[in-house]
N, C-alpha and C positions, 0 to 999 in steps of 0.2 A: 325547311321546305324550299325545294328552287324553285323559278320563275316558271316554269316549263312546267312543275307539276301544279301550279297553281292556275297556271291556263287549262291546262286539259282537265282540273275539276270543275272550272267554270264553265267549259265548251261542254263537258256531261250533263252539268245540271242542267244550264240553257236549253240542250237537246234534249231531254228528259220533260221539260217544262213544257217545250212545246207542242212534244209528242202528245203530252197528256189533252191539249186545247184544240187537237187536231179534231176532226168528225171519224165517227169509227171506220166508216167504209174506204178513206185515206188511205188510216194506217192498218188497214186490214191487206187493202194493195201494194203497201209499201215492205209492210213483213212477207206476203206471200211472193212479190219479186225478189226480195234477198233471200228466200228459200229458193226458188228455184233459181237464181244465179249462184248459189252453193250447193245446188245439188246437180245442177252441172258442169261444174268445175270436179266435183269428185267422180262422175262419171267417165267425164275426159281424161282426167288421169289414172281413171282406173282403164282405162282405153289403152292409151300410152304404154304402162306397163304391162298389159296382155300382150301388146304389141311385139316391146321389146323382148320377151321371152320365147316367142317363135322364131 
């Protein structure tokens, strides 16, 4: 196992950990802005490529 993978299972569990000790209405706002910053990103480039096809 490298060094590298053994940081990013620590940085998972740590974030994992904390998420869990957060109060729900936190991480209720915090999943629901990473849905909508990814479902504007797919909008936009579904934009893009309508775009370029005309």
């Amino acid at each position: 196992m490298s060094n590298s993978e053994t940081k990013m299972g620590m940085f998972g569990g740590v974030s994992l950990s904390v998420l869990g000790q957060m109060p729900s209405n936190i991480l209720q706002t915090v999943l629901l802005a990473a849905l909508g910053a990814c479902v504007s990103f797919f909008v936009s480039r579904i934009l893009q490529w309508l775009s370029k096809i005309k």
